[in-house]
C-alpha positions as CSV (number, residue, x, y, z in Angstrom):
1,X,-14.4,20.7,5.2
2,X,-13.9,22.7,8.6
3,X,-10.4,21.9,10.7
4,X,-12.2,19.9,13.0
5,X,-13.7,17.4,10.4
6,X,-10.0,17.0,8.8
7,X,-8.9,16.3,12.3
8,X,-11.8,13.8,13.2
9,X,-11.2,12.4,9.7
10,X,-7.5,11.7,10.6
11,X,-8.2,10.6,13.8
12,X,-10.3,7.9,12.2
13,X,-8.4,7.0,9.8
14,X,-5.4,6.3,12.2
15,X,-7.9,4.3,14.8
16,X,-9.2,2.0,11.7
17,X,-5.4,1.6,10.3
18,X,-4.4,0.6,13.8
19,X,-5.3,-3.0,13.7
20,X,-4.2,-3.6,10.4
21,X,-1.4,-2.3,10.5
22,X,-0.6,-4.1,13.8
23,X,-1.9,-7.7,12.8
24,X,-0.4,-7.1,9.0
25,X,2.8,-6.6,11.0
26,X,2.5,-10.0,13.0
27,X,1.9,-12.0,10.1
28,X,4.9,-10.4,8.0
29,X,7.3,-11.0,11.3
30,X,5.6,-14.8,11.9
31,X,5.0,-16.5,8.5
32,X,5.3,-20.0,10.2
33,X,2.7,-19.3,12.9
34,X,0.4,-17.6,10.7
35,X,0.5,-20.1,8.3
36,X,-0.2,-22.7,11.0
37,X,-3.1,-20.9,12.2
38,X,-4.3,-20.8,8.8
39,X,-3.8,-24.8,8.6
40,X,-6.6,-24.9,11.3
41,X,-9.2,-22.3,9.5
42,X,-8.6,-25.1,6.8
43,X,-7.8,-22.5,4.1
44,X,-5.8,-24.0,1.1
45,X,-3.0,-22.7,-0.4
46,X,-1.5,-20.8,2.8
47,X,1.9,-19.2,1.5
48,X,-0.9,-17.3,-0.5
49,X,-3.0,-16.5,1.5
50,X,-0.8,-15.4,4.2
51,X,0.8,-12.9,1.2
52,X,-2.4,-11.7,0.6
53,X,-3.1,-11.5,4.6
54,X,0.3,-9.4,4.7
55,X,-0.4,-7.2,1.8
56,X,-4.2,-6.0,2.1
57,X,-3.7,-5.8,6.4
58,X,0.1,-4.0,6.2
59,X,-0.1,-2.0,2.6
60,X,-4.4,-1.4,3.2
61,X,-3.5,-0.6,6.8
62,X,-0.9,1.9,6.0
63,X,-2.5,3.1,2.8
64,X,-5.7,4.0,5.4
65,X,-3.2,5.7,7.2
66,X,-1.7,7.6,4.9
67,X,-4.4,8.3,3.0
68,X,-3.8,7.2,-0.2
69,X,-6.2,5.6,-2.6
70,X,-8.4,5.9,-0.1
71,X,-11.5,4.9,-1.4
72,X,-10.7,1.3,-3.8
73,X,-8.4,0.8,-0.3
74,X,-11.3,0.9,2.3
75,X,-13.9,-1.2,-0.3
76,X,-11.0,-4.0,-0.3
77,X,-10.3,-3.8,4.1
78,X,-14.0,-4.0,4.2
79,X,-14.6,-7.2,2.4
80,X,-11.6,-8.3,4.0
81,X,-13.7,-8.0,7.3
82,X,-16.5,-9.4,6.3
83,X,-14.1,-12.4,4.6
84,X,-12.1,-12.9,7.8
85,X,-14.9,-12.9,10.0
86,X,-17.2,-15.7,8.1
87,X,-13.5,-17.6,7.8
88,X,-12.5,-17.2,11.5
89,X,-15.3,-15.8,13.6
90,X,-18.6,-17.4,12.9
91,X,-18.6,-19.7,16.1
92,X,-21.0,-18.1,18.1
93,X,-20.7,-21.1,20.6
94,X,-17.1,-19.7,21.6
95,X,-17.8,-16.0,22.7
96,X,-14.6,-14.3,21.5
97,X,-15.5,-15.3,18.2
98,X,-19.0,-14.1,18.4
99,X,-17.1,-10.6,19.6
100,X,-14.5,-11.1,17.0
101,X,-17.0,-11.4,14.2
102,X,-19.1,-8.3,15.7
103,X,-15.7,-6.2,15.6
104,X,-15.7,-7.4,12.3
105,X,-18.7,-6.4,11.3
106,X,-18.3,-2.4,13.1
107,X,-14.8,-2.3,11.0
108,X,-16.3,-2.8,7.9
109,X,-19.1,-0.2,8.7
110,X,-15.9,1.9,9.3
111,X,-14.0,1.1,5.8
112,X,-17.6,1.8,3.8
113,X,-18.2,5.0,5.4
114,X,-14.3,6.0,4.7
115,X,-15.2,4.7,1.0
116,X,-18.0,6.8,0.8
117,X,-16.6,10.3,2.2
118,X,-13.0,9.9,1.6
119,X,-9.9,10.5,3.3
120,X,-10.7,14.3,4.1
121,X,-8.2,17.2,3.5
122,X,-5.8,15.7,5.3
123,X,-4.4,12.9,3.3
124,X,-1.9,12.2,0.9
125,X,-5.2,11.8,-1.7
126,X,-6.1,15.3,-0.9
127,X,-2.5,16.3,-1.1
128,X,-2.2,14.7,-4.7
129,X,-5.1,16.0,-6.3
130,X,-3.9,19.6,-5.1
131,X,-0.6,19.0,-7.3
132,X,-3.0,17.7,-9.9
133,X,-4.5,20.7,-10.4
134,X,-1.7,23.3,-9.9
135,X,0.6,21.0,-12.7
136,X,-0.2,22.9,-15.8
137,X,-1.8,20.7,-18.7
138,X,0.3,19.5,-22.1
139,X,-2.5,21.3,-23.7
140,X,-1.7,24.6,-21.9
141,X,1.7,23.9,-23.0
142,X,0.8,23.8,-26.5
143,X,2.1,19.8,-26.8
């Protein structure tokens, strides 16, 4: 991959973390307020689900980031998208949804490509299969 890919991969990768990481953020510093908004989606079980909200938006978010497990990562922030936006988004009567559910849908364009090409050289992925390879084997070490 040339410089410039690496950086436009990076670049990317820090753009689609950016709103995860942000709203995974929120919810981790407002439990009670995200719970209550979670009331009125009328999802059940909402100290769950706002663990899970905190854990696949703040640790996917960062993971994206970072780079690391980048590929599982961006398949699980993409149906996250899609979930989130069918949950919150889909009334197209009330036009911020309708915008809502269309930045949805772009993110998870974003998180599928990212799962299809990786995290590019510049990652901690990239970083760990370098050390991968230059570890020596316990076969090479007659074990």
């Amino acid at each position: 991959m040339y410089e410039s890919e690496n950086a436009a991969s990076l670049a990317g990768r820090i753009l689609m973390s950016l709103l995860f990481v942000l709203g995974g953020w929120g919810k981790l510093m407002a439990p009670a307020a995200t719970q209550a908004m979670f009331v009125k989606q009328g999802l059940p079980m909402v100290e769950a689900a706002w663990v899970l909200a905190v854990v696949v938006e703040l640790g996917g978010g960062l993971a994206i980031l970072f780079g690391l497990f980048i590929r599982p990562v961006a398949v699980v922030c993409a149906i996250w998208c899609v979930a989130t936006a069918l949950i919150a988004h889909s009334n197209f009567a009330d036009r911020i949804q309708e915008i809502n559910f269309f930045k949805n849908m772009g993110m998870t364009g974003g998180f599928l490509y990212i799962a299809a090409f990786g995290a590019g050289a510049w990652s901690l992925d990239a970083w760990r299969a370098v050390g991968a390879r230059s570890r020596p084997s316990s076969r090479a070490q007659g074990a």
